[in-house]
C-alpha positions in Angstrom: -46.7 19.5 144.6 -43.8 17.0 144.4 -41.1 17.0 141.4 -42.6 14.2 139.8 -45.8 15.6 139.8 -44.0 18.7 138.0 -42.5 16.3 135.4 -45.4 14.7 134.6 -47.2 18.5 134.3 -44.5 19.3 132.0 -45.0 16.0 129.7 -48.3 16.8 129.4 -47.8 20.7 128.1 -45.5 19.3 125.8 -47.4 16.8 124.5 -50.4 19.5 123.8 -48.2 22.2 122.7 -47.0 20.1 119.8 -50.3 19.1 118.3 -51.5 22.8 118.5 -48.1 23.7 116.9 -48.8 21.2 114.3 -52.0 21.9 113.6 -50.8 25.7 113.3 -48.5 24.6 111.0 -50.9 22.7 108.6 -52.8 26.3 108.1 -49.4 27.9 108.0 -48.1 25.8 105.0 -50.2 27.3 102.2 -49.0 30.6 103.0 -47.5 32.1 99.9 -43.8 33.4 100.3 -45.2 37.2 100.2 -47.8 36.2 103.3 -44.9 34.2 105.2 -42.3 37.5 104.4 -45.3 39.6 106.1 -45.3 37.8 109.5 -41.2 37.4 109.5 -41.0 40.8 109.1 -44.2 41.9 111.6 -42.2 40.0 114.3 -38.8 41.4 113.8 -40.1 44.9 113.8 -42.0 44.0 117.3 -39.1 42.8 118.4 -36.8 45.7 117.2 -39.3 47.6 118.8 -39.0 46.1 122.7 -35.4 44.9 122.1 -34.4 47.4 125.6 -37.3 46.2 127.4 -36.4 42.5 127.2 -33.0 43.4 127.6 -33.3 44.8 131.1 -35.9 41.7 131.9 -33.0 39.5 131.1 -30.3 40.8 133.0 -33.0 41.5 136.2 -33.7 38.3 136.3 -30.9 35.9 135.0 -28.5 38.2 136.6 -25.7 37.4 133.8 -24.3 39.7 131.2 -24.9 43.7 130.9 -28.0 45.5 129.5 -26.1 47.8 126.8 -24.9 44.6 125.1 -28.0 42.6 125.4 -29.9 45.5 123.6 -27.6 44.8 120.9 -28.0 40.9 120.9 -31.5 41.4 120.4 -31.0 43.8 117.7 -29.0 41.3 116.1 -32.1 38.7 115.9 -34.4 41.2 115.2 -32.6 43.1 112.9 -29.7 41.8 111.3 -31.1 38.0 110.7 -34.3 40.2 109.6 -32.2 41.6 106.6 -29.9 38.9 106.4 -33.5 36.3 105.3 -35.2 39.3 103.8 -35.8 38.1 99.7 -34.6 34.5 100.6 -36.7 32.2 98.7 -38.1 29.3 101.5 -41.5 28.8 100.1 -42.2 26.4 97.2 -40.3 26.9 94.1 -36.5 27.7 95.3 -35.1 27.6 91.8 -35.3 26.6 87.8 -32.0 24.9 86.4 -33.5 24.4 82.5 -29.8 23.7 81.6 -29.8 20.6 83.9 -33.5 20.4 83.8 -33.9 20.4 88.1 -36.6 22.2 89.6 -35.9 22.4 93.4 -38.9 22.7 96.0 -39.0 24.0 99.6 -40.9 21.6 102.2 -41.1 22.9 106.0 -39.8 20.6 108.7 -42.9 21.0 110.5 -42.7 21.7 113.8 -39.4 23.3 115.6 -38.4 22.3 119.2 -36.4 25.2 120.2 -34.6 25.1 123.1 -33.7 28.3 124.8 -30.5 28.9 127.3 -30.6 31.2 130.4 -27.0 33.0 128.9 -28.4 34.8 126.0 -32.5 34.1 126.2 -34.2 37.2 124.6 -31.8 37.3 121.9 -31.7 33.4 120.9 -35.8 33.3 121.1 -35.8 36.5 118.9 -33.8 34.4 116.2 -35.2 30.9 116.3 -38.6 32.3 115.8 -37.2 34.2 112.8 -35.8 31.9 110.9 -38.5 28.9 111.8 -41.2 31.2 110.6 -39.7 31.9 107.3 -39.1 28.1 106.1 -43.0 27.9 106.7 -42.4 26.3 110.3 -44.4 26.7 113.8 -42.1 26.8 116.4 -42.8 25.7 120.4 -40.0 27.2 122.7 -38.6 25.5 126.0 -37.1 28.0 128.0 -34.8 27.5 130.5 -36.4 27.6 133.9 -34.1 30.6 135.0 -34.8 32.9 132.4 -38.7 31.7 132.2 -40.2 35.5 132.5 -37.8 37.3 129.8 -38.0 34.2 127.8 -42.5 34.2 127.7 -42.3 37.7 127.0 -40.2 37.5 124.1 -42.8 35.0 123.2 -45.7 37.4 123.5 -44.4 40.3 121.5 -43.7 37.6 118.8 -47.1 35.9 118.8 -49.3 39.4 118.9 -47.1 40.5 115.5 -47.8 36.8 114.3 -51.5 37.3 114.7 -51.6 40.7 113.5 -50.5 39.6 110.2 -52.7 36.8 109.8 -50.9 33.6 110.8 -52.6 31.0 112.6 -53.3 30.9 116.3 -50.0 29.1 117.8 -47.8 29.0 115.3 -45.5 30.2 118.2 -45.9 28.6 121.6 -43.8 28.5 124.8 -43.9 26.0 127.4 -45.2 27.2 130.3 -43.9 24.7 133.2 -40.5 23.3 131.5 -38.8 20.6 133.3 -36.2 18.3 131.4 -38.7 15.8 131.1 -41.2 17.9 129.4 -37.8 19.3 127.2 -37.1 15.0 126.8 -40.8 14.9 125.6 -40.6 17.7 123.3 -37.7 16.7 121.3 -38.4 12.7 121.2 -42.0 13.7 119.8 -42.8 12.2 116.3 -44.4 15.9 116.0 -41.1 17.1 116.1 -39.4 17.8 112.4 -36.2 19.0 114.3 -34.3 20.4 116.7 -32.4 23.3 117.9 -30.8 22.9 120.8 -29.0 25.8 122.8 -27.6 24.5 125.7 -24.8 22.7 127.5 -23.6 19.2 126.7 -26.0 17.4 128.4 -28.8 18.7 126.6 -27.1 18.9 123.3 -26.5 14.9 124.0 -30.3 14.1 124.9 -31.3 16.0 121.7 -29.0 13.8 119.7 -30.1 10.2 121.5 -33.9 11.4 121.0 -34.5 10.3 118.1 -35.7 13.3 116.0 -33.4 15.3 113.7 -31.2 17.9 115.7 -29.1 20.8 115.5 -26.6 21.3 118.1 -24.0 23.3 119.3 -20.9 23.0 121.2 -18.6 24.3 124.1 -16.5 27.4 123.0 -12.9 27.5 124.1 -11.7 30.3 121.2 -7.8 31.0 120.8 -7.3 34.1 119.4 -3.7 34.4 118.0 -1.6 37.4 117.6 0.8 36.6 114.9 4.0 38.9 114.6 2.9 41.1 111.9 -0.3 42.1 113.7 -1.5 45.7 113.9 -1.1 44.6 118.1 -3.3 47.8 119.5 -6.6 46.8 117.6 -5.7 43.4 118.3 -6.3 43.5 121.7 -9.1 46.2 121.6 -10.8 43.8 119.7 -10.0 40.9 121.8 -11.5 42.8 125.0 -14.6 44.1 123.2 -15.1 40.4 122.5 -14.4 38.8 125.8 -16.1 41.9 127.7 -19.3 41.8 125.3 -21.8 41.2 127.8 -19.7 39.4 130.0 -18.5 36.7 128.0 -22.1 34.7 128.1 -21.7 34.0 124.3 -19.5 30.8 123.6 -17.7 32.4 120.9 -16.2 34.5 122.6 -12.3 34.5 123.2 -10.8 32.7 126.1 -7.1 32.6 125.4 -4.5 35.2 123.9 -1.9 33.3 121.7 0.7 36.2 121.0 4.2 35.5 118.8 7.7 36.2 120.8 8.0 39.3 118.2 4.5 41.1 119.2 4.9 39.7 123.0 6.0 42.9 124.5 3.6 45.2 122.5 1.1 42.9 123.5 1.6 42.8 127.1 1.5 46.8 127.6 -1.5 47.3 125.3 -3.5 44.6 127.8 -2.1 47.0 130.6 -3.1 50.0 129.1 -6.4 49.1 127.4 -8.0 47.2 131.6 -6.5 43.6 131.7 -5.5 42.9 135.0 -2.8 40.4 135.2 -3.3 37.7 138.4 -0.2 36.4 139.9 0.6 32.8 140.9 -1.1 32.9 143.8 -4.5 35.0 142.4 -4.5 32.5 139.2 -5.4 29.6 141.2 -7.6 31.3 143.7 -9.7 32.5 140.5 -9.4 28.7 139.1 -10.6 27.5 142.0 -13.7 30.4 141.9 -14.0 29.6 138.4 -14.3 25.8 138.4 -15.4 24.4 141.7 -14.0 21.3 143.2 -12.4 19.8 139.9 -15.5 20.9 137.9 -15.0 21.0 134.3 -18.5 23.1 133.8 -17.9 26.7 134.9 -19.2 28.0 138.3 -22.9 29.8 137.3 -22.7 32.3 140.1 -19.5 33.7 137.8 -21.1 33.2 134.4 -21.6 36.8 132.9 -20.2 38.7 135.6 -17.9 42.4 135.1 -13.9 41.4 136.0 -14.6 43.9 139.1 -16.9 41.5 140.8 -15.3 38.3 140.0 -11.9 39.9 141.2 -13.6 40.8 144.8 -15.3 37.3 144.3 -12.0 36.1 144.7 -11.0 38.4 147.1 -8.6 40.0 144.6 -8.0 44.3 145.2 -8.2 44.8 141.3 -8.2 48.4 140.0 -12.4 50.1 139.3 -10.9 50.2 136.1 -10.2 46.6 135.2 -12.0 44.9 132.4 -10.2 41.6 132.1 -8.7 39.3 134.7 -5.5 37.8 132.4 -3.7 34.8 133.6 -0.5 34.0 132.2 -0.4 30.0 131.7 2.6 28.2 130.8 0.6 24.5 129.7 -3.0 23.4 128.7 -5.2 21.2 130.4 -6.9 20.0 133.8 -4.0 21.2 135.5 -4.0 24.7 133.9 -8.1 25.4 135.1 -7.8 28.9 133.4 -7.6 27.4 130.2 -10.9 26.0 129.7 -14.0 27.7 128.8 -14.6 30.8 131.1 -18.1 32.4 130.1 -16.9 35.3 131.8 -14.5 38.5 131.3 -11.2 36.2 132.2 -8.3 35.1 129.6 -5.4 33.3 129.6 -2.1 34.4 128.2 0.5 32.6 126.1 3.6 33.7 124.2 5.2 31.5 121.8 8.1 31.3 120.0 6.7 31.1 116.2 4.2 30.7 114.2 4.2 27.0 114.0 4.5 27.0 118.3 0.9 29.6 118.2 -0.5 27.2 115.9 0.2 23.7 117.9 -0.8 25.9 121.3 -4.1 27.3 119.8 -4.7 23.7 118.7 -4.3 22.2 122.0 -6.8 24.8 123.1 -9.7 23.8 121.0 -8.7 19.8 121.8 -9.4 21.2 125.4 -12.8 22.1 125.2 -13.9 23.7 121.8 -13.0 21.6 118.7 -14.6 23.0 115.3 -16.4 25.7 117.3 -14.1 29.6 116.8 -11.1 30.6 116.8 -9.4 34.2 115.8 -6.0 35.6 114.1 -5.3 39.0 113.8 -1.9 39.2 111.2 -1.4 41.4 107.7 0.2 38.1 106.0 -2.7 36.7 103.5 0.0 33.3 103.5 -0.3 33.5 107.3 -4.0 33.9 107.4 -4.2 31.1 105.1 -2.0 28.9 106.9 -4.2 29.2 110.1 -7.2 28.4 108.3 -6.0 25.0 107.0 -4.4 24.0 110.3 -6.5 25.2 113.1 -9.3 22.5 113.8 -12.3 24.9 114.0 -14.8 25.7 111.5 -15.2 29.8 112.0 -12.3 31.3 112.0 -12.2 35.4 111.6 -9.5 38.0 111.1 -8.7 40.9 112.4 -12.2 41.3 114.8 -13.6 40.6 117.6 -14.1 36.5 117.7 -17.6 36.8 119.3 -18.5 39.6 116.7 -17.0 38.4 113.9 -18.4 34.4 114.8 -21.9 35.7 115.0 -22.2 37.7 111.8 -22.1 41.0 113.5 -18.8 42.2 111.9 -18.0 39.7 109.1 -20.6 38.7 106.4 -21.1 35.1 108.1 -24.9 34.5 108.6 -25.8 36.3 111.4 -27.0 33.6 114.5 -26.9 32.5 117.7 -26.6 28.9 117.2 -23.5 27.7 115.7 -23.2 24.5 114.2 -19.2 23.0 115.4 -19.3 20.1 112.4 -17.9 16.5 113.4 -15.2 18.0 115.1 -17.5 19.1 117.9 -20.4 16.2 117.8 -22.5 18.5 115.4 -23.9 17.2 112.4 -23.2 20.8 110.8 -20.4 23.1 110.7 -22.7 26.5 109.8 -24.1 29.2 111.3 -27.6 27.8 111.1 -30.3 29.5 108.5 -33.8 28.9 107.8 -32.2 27.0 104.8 -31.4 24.5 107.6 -35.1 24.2 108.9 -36.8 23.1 105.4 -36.1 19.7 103.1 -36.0 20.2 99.0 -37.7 18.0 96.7 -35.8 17.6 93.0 -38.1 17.4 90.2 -35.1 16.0 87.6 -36.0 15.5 83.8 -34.2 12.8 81.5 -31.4 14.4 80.6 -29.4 10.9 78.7 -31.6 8.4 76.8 -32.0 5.3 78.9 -31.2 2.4 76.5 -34.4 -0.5 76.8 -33.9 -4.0 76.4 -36.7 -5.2 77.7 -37.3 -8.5 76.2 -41.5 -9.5 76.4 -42.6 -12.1 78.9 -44.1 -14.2 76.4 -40.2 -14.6 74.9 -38.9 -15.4 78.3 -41.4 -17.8 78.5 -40.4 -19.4 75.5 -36.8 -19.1 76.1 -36.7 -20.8 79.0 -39.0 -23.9 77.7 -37.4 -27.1 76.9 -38.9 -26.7 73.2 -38.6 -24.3 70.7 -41.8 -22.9 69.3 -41.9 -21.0 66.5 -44.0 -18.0 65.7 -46.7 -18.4 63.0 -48.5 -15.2 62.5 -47.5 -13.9 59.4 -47.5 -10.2 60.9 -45.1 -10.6 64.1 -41.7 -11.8 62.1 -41.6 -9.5 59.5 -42.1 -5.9 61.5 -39.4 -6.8 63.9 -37.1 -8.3 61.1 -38.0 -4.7 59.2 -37.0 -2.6 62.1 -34.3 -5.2 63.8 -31.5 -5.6 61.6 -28.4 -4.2 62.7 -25.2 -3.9 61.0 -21.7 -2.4 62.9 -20.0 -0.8 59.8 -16.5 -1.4 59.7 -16.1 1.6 57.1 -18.5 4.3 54.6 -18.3 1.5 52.1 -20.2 -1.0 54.1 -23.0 1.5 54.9 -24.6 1.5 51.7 -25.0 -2.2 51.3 -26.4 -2.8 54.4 -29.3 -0.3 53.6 -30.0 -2.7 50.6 -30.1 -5.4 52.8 -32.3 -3.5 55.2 -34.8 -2.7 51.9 -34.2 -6.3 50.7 -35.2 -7.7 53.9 -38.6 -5.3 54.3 -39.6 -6.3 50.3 -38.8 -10.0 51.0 -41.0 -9.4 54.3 -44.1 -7.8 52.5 -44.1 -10.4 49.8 -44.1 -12.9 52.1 -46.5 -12.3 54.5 -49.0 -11.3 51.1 -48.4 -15.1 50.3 -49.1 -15.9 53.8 -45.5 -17.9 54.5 -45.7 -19.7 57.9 -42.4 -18.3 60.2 -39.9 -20.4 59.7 -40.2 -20.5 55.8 -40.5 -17.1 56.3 -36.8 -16.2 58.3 -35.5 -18.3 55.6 -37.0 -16.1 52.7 -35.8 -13.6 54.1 -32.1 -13.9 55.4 -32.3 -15.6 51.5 -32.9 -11.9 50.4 -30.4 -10.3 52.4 -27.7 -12.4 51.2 -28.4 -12.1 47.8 -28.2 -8.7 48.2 -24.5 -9.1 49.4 -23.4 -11.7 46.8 -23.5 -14.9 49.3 -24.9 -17.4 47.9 -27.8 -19.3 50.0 -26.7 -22.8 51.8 -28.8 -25.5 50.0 -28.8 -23.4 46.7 -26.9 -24.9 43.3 -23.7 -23.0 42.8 -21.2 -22.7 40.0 -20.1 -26.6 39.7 -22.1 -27.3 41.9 -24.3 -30.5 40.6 -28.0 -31.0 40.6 -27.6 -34.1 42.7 -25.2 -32.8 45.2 -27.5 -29.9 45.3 -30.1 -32.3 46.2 -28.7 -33.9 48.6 -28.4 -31.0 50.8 -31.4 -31.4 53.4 -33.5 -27.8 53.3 -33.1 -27.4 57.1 -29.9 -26.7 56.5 -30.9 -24.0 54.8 -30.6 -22.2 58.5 -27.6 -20.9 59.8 -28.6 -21.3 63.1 -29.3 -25.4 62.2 -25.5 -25.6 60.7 -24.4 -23.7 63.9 -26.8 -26.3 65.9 -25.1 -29.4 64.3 -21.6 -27.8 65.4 -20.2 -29.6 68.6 -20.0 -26.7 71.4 -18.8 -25.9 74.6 -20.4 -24.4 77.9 -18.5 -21.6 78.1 -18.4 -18.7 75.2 -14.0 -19.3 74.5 -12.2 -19.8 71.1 -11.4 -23.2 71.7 -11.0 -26.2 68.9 -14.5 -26.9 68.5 -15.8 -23.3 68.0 -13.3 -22.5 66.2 -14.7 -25.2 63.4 -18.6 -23.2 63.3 -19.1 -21.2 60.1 -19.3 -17.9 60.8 -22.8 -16.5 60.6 -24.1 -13.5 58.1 -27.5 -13.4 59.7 -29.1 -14.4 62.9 -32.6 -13.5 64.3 -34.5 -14.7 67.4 -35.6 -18.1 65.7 -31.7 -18.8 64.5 -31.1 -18.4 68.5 -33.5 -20.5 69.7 -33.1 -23.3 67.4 -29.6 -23.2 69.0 -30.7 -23.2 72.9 -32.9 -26.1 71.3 -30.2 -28.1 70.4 -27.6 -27.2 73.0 -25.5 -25.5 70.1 -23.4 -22.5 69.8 -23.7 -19.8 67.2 -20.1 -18.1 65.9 -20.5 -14.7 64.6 -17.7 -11.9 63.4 -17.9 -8.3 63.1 -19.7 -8.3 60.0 -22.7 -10.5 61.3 -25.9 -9.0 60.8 -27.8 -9.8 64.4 -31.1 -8.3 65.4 -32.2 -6.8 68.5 -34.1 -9.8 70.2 -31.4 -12.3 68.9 -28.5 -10.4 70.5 -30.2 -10.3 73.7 -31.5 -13.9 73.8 -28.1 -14.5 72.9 -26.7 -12.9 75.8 -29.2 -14.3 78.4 -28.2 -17.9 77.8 -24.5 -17.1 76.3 -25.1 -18.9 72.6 -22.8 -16.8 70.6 -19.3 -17.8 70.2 -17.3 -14.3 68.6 -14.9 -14.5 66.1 -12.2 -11.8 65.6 -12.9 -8.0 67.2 -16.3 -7.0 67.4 
């Protein structure tokens, strides 16, 4: 069978593993949280149960890292991110905010494409399962092709808890034949609600150019400083414990002592006492050249999760039965300084600097090298110090006084216990956290009114009108009078002007009843009306005789000027609403309604009002729309 026939083998499992995974899911999604809790916890217990048994798979057949520790990496996804989840709310009502009136709801992903590396398999299938199941996801697993056999077992003590507890048949399913073209399939799948991707750059890349939503993760090259006022001894117990735990295959683990002039001595004997082995000139680039082969910048993998011993006769280095960790004292960072990259093995480099300030820029430059936003350590009693790290130091876990890989994984700190850890923009990752099962669901918002939306909707048949070249006016002797009733509005200048506006108000709803009993056609009727009101206020009415005022001269006032808007009409205007000579010369209005503004759009007229003119609702915005009123003093 060629390699393309293997591809296309591959793109086919994957293809069919989805829609079983999805169709899983479907069924999966009206489990209630208690049913979902049931098979979470059924699977961790399993895999608590044959954490040894996968441990010892893994190491026999990947050959990288140390049974012992990998017993407690699968521990850690079994039992830790077990506890960590347990009472986490992931199934449909999250939360209640009745102050803010939110109610937040959980909505699984769907389907989870979880890649799997060879360096930690057992352990990183144990916890992608774990945290896919309880956001009410299926989950379908490509393991690398090195670690296939630990990785399908893990799968089967998984899917036999699954099924004892109810859930549907493939909620969990590993590919069988994985290629990268079937692991290209998987992730560019529209089945696909996301993906975790544990791996090197190149996959973390193709999971971010397929497409689909992805988690990644990125490379680890973890400083871990020794500032002056550090308790040294544990310092660097911790920092071998980290860099020896199974063989440095995790990529938070350290790669670099950082130790201040002060500490520098104390430092250097406690790596001698506790099994570091310090190379000389000649060994350090003997083990760079073991370590990264021909230029590489990826490390050798026959050297990835091996003891210090073997690496040290790799090299053909007589290192002490007792050695732990190969040190190498570096005086620069970068391509020409190999040791100073990413290891995944038992293997440090070694820096003293002068201060503070000189540990930060070096630890800096480390992370630049190869490990931006991913870990980095300090072990110091100065809070100020600690504090100072943290805001300079461009990575996005940072842990005190413990073991990096410990303390980066949850396992010593009260960081989210996980094997894939996010390394934020800094590191190409579109999160900075350890990632959750509160990274594998969306959340609807169901959000009530909280502040009155304010309606001016104006009726089509108004805009209609408004925007016809003549002015019609409204005859039913029902329509005028409700919305003059409930329109008028005053803006009260003081208490005193409260009270005479309610008059008005009650004027101008008696004046509205009488007239539509006498059946008044609308026009008469405005007039009736805004007559009321301003005999309610002491103004006398245009048109009407006045105190030496004659008969004839009374007379010879035409009745259309009875309307303010006709005066305002017969006004000459400009096309923009400024105080200029001609608007200044309009009478100020005391009334306007709808028909006032339209008589004025009518006649191509502008209508001045002040702060005390009475305007209603559909006048003001009429107004507005086709910019009629010309505004006199502050309103």
């Amino acid at each position: 069978m060629t390699l393309h026939d293997r591809d296309l083998i591959s793109i086919q499992e994957a293809r069919q593993a989805l829609e079983r995974a999805s169709a899983a899911q479907k069924k999966f999604a009206v489990f209630s949280q208690q049913q979902v809790d049931a098979v979470v916890e059924a699977c961790a217990e399993a895999a608590t149960a044959a954490a040894e048994q996968l441990a010892r798979t893994a190491v026999e057949e990947t050959g990288y890292g140390n049974v012992a520790d990998k017993i407690i990496k699968n521990r850690l996804g079994s039992v830790d991110v077990a506890r960590a989840i347990r009472g986490m709310k992931t199934i449909c009502i999250l939360r209640e905010d009745r102050e803010k009136g939110i109610v937040e709801i959980a909505e699984p992903v769907g389907v989870v494409a979880a890649v799997i590396p060879s360096t930690n398999p057992t352990s990183t299938t144990i916890y992608k399962v774990l945290i896919a199941l309880k956001a009410g996801n299926s989950v379908v697993l490509s393991p690398h092709p090195t670690a296939m056999n630990c990785i399908c077992q893990t799968v089967s003590v998984l899917q036999r808890a699954a099924l004892k507890m109810g859930a549907p048949e493939d909620l969990i399913v590993c590919l069988a034949h994985p290629t990268m073209e079937g692991t290209r399939e998987l992730m560019k799948s529209r089945l696909t609600g996301v993906i975790l991707a544990t791996g090197g750059a190149g996959l973390v890349r193709a999971a971010y150019s397929s497409g689909r939503p992805a988690y990644g993760v990125g490379p680890g090259n973890v400083p871990s400083f020794i500032e002056r006022t550090a308790m040294v001894r544990k310092a660097v117990a911790d920092i071998f414990a980290g860099k020896t735990f199974d063989y440095g295959t995790i990529c938070s683990s350290e790669q670099a002592i950082v130790v201040e002039e002060a500490a520098r001595e104390e430092a250097l004997d406690e790596c001698e006492r506790q099994g570091g082995y310090f190379l000389d000139a000649e060994q350090i680039q003997r083990v760079g050249e073991l370590v990264f082969r021909s230029g590489s910048s990826t490390p050798n993998p026959q050297i990835v999760g091996r003891a210090a011993t073997v690496l040290a006769d790799m090299a053909g280095i007589k290192a002490p039965a007792s050695t732990r960790v190969l040190i190498a004292k570096l005086n620069g960072v970068g391509r020409e300084y190999p040791l100073s990259a990413e290891k995944l093995s038992p293997i440090l480099a070694f820096y003293s600097v002068r201060n503070f300030a000189a540990g930060v820029e070096v630890c800096t430059k480390l992370l630049q090298h190869g490990g931006l936003g991913h870990t980095a350590s300090i072990h110091s009693q100065s809070e100020t110090g600690v504090k100072q790290f943290g805001l300079a130091i461009p990575a996005f876990r940072i842990v005190v006084n413990t073991s990096a890989v410990h303390g980066s994984i949850g396992y010593s700190t009260n960081l989210f216990p996980a094997m894939t850890l996010g390394c934020g923009s800094h590191g190409g990752n579109i999160t900075s956290d350890n990632i959750s099962p509160l990274h594998l669901m969306n959340i609807k918002r169901v959000a009530w009114e909280s502040r009155a939306v304010e309606h001016r909707t104006i009726p089509v048949e108004r805009r209609m009108a408004s925007s016809s070249t003549q002015t019609s006016y409204p005859t039913a002797p029902s329509a005028e009078p409700e919305a003059a009733k409930s329109a008028i509005v005053t803006k009260a200048a003081s208490p005193e002007e409260v009270q005479p506006n309610a008059v008005d108000s009650q004027g101008a709803a008696n004046a509205s009843a009488e007239a539509a009993g006498r059946g008044v056609a609308g026009r008469e009727l405005i007039a009736e009306i805004v007559g009321k009101v301003l005999a309610a206020r002491g103004i006398p009415r245009r048109g009407a005789e006045q105190p030496g005022q004659s008969s004839t001269e009374s007379s010879a006032v035409s009745p259309a000027s009875s309307s303010l808007a006709q005066d305002a009409a017969a006004a000459t205007t400009g096309g923009a609403v400024k105080a200029d000579a001609a608007a200044a010369e309009l009478p100020i209005a005391e009334f306007v309604c709808e028909t006032d503004v339209r008589a004025a759009l009518h006649r191509d007229a502008k209508i001045r009002i002040g702060p005390k003119t009475i305007v209603t609702p559909a006048a003001r915005d009429l107004a507005n729309e086709h910019d009629v009123f010309v505004f006199a003093g502050n309103l």
